[in-house]
C-alpha positions as CSV (number, residue, x, y, z in Angstrom):
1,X,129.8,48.7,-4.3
2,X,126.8,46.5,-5.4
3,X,124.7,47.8,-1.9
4,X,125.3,51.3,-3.1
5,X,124.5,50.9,-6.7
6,X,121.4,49.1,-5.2
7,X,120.6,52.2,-3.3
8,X,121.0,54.7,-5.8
9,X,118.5,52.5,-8.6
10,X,115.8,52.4,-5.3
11,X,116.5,56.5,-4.7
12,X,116.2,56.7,-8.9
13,X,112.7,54.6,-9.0
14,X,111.2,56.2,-5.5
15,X,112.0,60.0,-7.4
16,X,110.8,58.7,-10.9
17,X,107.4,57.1,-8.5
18,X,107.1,60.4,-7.0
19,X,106.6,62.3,-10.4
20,X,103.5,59.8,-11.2
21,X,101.7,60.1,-8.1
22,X,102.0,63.3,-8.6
23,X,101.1,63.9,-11.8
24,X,97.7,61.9,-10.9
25,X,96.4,64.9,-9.1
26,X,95.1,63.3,-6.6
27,X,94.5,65.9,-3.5
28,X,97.0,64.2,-1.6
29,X,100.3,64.7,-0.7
30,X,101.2,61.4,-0.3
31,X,103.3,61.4,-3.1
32,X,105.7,63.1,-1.0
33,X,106.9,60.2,1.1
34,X,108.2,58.6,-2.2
35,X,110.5,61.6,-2.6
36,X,111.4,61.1,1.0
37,X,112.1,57.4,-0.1
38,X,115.1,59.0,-2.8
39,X,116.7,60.8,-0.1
40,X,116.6,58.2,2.2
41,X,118.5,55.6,-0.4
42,X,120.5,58.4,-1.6
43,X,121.9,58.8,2.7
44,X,121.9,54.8,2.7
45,X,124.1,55.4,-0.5
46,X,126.5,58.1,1.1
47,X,126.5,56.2,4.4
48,X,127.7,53.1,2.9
49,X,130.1,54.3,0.4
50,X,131.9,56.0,3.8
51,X,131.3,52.5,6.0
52,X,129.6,54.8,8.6
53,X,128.0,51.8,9.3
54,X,130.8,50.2,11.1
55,X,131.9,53.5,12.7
56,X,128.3,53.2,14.8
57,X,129.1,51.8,18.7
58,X,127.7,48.3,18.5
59,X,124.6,48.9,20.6
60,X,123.6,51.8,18.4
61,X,123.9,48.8,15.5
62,X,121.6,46.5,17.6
63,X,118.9,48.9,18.0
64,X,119.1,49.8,14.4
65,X,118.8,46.2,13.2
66,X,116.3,45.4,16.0
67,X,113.5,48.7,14.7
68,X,114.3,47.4,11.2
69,X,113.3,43.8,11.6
70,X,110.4,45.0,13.5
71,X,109.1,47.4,11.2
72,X,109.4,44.4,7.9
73,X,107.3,41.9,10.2
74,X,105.1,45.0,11.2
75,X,104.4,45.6,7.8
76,X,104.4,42.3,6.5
77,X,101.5,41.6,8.5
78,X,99.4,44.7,8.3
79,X,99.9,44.2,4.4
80,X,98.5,40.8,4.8
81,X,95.5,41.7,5.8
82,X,95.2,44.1,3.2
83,X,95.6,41.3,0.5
84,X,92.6,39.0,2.3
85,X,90.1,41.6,1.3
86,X,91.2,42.2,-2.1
87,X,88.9,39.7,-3.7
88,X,85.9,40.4,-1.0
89,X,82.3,39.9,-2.7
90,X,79.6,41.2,-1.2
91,X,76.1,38.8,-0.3
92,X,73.6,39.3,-2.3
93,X,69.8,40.8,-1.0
94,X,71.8,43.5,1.6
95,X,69.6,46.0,2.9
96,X,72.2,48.8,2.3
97,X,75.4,49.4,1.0
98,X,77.8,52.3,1.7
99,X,79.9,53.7,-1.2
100,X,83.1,55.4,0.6
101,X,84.1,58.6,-0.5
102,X,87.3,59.7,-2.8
103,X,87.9,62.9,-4.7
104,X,85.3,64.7,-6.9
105,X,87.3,66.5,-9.1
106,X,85.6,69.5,-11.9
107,X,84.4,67.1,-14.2
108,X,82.7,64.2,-11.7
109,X,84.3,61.5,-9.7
110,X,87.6,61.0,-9.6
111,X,89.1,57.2,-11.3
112,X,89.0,55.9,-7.9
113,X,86.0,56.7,-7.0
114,X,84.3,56.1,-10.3
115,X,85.6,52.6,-9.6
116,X,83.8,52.3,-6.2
117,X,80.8,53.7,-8.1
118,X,80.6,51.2,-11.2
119,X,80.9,48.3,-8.1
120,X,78.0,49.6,-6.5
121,X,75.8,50.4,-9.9
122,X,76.7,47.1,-10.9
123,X,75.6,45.4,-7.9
124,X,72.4,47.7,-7.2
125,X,71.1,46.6,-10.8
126,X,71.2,43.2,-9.6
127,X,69.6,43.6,-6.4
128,X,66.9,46.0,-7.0
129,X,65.7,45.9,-3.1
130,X,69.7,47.1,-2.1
131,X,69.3,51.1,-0.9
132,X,72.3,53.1,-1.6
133,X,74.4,55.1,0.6
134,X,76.8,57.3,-0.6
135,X,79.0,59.1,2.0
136,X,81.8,62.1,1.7
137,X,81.8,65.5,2.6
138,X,83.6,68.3,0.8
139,X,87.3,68.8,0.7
140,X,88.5,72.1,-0.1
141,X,89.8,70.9,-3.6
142,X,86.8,69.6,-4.8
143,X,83.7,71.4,-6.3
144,X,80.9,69.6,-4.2
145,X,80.5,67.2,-1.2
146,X,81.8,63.8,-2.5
147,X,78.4,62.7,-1.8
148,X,76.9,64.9,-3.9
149,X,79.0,63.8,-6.9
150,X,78.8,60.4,-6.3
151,X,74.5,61.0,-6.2
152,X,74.9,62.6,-9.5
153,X,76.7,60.0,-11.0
154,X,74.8,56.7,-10.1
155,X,71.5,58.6,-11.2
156,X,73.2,59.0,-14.4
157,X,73.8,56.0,-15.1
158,X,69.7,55.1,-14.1
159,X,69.7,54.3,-10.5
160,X,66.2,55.7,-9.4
161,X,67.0,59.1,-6.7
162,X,64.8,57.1,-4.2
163,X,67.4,54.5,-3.7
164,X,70.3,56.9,-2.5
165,X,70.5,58.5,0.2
166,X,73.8,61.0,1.0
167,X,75.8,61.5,3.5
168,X,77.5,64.5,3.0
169,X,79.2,65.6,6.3
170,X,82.4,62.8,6.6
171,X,85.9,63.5,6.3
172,X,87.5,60.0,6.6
173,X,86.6,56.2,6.7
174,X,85.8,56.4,10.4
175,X,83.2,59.6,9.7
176,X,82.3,57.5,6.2
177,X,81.0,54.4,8.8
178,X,80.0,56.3,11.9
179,X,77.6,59.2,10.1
180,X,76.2,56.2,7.6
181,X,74.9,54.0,10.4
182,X,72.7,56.7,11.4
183,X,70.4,55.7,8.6
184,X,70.0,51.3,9.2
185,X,69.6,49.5,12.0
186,X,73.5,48.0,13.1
187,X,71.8,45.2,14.9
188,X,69.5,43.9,12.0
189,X,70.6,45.5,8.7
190,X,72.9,43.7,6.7
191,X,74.8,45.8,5.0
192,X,78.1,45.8,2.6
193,X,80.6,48.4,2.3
194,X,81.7,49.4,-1.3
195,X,85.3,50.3,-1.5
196,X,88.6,49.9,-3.4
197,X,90.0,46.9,-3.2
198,X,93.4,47.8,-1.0
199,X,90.7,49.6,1.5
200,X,87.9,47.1,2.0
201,X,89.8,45.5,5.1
202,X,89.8,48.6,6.9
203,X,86.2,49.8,5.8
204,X,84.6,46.3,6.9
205,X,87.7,46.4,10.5
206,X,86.2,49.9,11.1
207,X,82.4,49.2,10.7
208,X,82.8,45.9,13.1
209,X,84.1,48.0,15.6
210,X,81.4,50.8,15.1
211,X,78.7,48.3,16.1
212,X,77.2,47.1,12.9
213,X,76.7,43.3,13.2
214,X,75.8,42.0,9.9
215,X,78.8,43.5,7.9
216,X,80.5,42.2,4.8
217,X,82.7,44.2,1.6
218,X,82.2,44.6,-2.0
219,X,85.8,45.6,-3.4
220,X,86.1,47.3,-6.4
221,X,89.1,47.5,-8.4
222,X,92.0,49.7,-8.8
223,X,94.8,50.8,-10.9
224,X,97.7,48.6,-11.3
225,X,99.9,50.7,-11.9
226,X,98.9,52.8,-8.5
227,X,99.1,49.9,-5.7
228,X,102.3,50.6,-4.6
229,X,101.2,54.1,-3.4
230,X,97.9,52.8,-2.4
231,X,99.5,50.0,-0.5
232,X,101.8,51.9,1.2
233,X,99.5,54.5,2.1
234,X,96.7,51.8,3.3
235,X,100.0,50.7,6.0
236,X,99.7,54.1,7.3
237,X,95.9,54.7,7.4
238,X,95.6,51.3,8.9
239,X,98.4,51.8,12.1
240,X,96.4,55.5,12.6
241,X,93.0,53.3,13.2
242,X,94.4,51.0,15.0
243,X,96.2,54.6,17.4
244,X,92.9,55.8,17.2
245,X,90.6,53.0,18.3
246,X,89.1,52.8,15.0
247,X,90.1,49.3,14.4
């Protein structure tokens, strides 16, 4: 009785989750897997108040509890390795630094990407020889290139036009890296990628492995109440690099 109760509180907080991702707007349909987190306690629920469980042949149970324990330590550690860059500080004097796109929305950057944004004004106002590199092309949501908004925004707020330089053509982290590096030299540059702070491990992971040598993150922060869906999210994104050969 206590398992299923259990269940049905996890299906009621992965629906209620759901609704606020959601509601943030983001572009992404992400949100989604919460909702497929409340039917999947909501089965667990059903399956335990019949003791289905026990009605499974034994090596079907094995299996079961074999991809289960698997999948904790899997993400166990890939979340790890998310926390060690939350708190990543860039060096100071970099020759470059590459702001990673996120949504533009109608009326400018979206809070994440304003985030990544205020990092980067913040860190080009105290290094005045650091050039800018702002990098995101346009999704269909969004009014302009991500790099475009993100140009807008930092001259706003007084960083001279002849320290940014867009990239406007990426559609992911791997594009963000790979079309960026066409403007520095990846043997000499040192250069720091600007980021959200449950994203910097795989932005710094996936600039190592495109070749640039001198590499380090400058994490920006993010909203509390979001890293759960940013967390989970980053498990995914990470295990498709990896599939990929980004990381």
């Amino acid at each position: 009785m206590i398992k299923e109760i259990f269940c049905i509180i996890c299906s009621i907080l992965c629906f209620c989750y759901c609704l606020v991702v959601y509601g943030i707007k983001s572009g992404s349909h992400f949100y989604m897997v919460w909702g497929a987190g409340g039917v999947f306690f909501i089965a667990a629920a059903v399956f335990l108040h019949f003791h289905l469980w026990e009605k499974l042949p034994s090596l079907i149970q094995k299996l079961a509890v074999i991809c289960i324990v698997a999948g904790i330590i899997l993400f166990a550690a890939v979340e790890g390795c998310v926390i060690s860059g939350y708190h990543t500080k860039a060096w100071s004097g970099l020759d470059y630094i590459i702001v990673l796109g996120a949504q533009v929305k109608e009326n400018g950057p979206s809070v994440v990407l304003k985030f990544r944004l205020d990092a980067a004004y913040d860190y080009l106002v105290e290094n005045e020889g650091t050039v800018c590199i702002v990098s995101g092309g346009q999704g269909v949501n969004e009014p302009c290139s991500e790099a475009q908004g993100m140009k807008e925004y930092l001259e706003q707020k007084g960083i001279a036009p002849e320290r940014i330089i867009m990239e406007d053509k990426a559609r992911n982290t791997a594009e963000n890296i790979a079309f960026s590096s066409a403007f520095f030299d990846e043997e000499n540059d040192r250069v720091g990628i600007v980021t959200n702070n449950f994203h910097v491990f795989r932005g710094v992971s996936i600039a190592k492995r495109y070749g640039i040598k001198n590499v380090c993150g400058l994490a920006a922060r993010s909203n509390l109440y979001m890293q759960p869906n940013n967390m989970f999210r980053e498990f995914f994104g990470i295990v498709k690099d990896f599939a990929c050969g980004n990381l």
